[in-house]
ZAMARGU-4260 file (C-alpha; in steps of 0.2 Angstrom, whole numbers, plus 5000, padded with zeros to 4 digits):
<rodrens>
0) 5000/5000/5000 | 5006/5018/4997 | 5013/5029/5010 | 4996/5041/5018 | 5008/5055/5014
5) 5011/5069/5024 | 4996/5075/5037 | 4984/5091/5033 | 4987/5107/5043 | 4970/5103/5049
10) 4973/5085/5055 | 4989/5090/5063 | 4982/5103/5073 | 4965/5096/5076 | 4975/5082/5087
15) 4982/5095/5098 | 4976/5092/5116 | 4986/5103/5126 | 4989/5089/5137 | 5009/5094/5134
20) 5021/5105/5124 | 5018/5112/5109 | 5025/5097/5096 | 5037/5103/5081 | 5025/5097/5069
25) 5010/5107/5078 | 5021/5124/5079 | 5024/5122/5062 | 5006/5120/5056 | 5001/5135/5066
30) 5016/5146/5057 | 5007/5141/5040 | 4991/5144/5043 | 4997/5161/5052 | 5004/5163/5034
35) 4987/5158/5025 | 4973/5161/5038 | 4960/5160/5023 | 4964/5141/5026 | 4954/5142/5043
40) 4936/5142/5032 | 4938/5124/5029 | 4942/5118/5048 | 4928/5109/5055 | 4923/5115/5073
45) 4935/5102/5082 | 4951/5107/5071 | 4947/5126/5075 | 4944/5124/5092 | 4961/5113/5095
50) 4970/5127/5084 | 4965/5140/5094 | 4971/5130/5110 | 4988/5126/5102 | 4991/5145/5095
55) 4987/5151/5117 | 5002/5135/5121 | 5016/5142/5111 | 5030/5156/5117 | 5024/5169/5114
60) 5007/5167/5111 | 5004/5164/5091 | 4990/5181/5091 | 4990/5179/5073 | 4981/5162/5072
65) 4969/5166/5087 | 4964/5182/5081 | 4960/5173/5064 | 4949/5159/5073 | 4939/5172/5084
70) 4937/5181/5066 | 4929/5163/5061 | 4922/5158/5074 | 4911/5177/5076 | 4906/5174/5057
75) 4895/5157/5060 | 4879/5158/5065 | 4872/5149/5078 | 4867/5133/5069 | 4887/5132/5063
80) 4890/5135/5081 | 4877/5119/5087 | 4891/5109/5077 | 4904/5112/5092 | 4902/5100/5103
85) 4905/5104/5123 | 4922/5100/5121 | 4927/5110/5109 | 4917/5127/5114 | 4925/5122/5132
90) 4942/5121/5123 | 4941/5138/5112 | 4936/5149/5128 | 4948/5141/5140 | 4962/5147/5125
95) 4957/5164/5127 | 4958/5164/5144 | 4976/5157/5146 | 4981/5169/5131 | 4971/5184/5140
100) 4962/5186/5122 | 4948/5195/5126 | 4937/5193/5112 | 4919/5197/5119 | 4910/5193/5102
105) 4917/5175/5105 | 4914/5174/5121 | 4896/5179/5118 | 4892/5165/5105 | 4899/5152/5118
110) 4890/5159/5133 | 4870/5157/5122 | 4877/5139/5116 | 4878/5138/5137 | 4865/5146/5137
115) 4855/5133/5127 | 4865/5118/5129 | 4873/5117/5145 | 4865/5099/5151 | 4877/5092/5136
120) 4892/5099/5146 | 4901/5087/5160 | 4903/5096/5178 | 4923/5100/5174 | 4921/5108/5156
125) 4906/5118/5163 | 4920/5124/5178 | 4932/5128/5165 | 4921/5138/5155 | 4913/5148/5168
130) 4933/5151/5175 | 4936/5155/5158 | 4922/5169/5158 | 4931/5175/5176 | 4948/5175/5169
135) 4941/5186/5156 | 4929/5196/5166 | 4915/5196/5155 | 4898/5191/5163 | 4883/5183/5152
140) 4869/5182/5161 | 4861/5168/5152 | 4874/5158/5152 | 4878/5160/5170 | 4856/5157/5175
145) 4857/5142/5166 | 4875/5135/5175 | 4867/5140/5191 | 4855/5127/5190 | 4865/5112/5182
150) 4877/5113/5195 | 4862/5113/5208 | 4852/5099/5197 | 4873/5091/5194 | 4882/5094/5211
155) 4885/5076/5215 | 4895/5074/5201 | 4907/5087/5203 | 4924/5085/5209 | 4930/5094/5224
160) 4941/5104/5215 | 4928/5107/5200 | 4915/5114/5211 | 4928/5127/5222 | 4930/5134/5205
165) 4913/5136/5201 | 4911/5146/5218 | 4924/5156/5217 | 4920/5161/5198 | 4903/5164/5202
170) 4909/5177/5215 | 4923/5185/5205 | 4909/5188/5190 | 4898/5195/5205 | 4885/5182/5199
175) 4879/5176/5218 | 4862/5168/5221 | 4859/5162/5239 | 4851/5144/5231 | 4865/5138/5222
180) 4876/5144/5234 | 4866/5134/5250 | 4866/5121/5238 | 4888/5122/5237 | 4887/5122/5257
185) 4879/5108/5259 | 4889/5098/5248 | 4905/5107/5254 | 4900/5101/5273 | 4893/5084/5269
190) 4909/5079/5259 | 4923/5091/5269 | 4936/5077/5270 | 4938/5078/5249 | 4942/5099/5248
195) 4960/5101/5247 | 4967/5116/5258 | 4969/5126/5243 | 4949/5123/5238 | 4943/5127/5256
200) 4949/5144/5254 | 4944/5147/5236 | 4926/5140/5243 | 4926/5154/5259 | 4932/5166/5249
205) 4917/5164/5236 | 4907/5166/5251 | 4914/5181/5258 | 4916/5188/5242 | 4898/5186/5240
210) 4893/5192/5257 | 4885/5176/5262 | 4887/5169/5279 | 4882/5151/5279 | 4885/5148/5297
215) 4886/5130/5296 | 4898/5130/5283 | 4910/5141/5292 | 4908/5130/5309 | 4913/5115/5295
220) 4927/5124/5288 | 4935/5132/5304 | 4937/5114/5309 | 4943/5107/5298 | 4956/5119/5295
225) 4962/5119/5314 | 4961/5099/5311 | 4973/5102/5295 | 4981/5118/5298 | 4999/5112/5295
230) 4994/5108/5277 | 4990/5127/5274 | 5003/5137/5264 | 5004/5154/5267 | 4994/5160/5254
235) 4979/5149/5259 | 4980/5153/5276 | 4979/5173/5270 | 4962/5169/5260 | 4954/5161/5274
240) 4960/5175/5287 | 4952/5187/5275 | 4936/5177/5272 | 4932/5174/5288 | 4935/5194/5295
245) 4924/5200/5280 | 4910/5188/5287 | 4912/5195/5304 | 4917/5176/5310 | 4933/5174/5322
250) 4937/5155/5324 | 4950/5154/5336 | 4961/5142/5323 | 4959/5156/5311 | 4961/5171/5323
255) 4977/5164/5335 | 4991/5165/5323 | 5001/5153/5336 | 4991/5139/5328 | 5001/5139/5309
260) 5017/5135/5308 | 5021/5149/5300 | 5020/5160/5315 | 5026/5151/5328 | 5048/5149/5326
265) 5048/5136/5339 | 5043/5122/5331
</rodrens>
């Protein structure tokens, strides 16, 4: 049988999972369609989504190529934009994000596909997307109405990790409704042991930020974190200091300094 030949721009960067460094052969298909963005009009929506992802993974970020796919991307209406699966929407806007790309008429599309659609999403791609909206700071409104009730309807299938981030986006797009936020306490305090330091923090400080005071899930969380308070790096602790004061709550593990390592040059 004859040799396949030598793969299509599209194929090679439509493989790109950003899971690693940029390969050569990747690096090199994003510097020719830089050369002939026209070339983008043929990409199906997986391709343009990966290209997009490989063009915010290279140093320095290849602006060229991701200005051409938002330019795509804007162009197709909303039936061309049904085509993207949740992946791949999930995979264009987390791009932007780590390339600070802030194309608002992109981010628009994919928050009404959200909007619309947001049952085909899994818990982490709908995480990613709202931190992506956060990173951003761009609020949609629809988008954000229809999250707030998956991740109530989904909130046993999220990880620790995924749902910390959804409280703390929420907060950082200002976008705080007591129901899904009692709904992240209770799951935050009936499964306390799988939050990480790092995501009790980011979970208090979504509730801070917030201005709500879920006194149960600050009884929880002071606990634990005396219980754990050698794990806490610095930062975390500083998070939690802050969350707590802006609650008007003084835990004595959180208030006594004496308590982290940090403080105390004896240990």
């Amino acid at each position: 049988m004859p040799d396949a030949g030598p793969a299509s721009n599209e194929d090679t960067l439509g493989g790109f999972e950003g899971l690693c460094e940029v390969p050569h052969e990747v690096a090199a298909a994003l510097r020719a369609v830089a050369a002939r963005p026209d070339e983008l009009r043929s990409f199906r929506p997986h391709a343009l989504a990966r290209t997009a992802l490989a063009a915010a993974s290279v140093t320095p970020v290849n602006t060229e190529v991701l200005t051409a796919v938002c330019k795509q991307v804007a162009a197709t209406d909303a039936d061309g934009l049904a085509e993207y699966d949740p992946g791949d929407l999930t995979a264009l806007v987390w791009a932007l994000a780590a390339a600070s790309h802030r194309d608002v008429a992109v981010m628009a599309a994919v928050g009404w596909q959200l909007a619309e659609r947001a049952w085909e999403f899994c818990t982490d791609d709908l995480a990613k997307v709202v931190l992506a909206f956060a990173e951003l700071r761009l609020s949609h409104q629809a988008m954000m109405a229809t999250v707030s009730m998956e991740v109530m309807w989904k909130i046993d299938q999220f990880s620790a990790h995924s749902l910390a981030q959804v409280a703390e986006s929420c907060a950082r797009l200002d976008y705080c409704k007591e129901p899904m936020f009692d709904w992240l306490a209770a799951r935050v305090i009936g499964r306390m042991e799988d939050y990480c330091p790092e995501d009790l923090a980011s979970v208090m400080w979504a509730f801070a930020q917030a201005s709500i005071k879920h006194e149960a899930l600050c009884n929880s969380v002071a606990a634990e974190v005396g219980r754990r308070m050698p794990e806490l790096e610095e930062c975390e602790f500083s998070r939690l200091v802050w969350a707590f004061d802006k609650l008007g709550v003084a835990p004595r593990s959180i208030t006594q300094p004496l308590f982290h390592p940090d403080f105390n040059p004896h240990d």
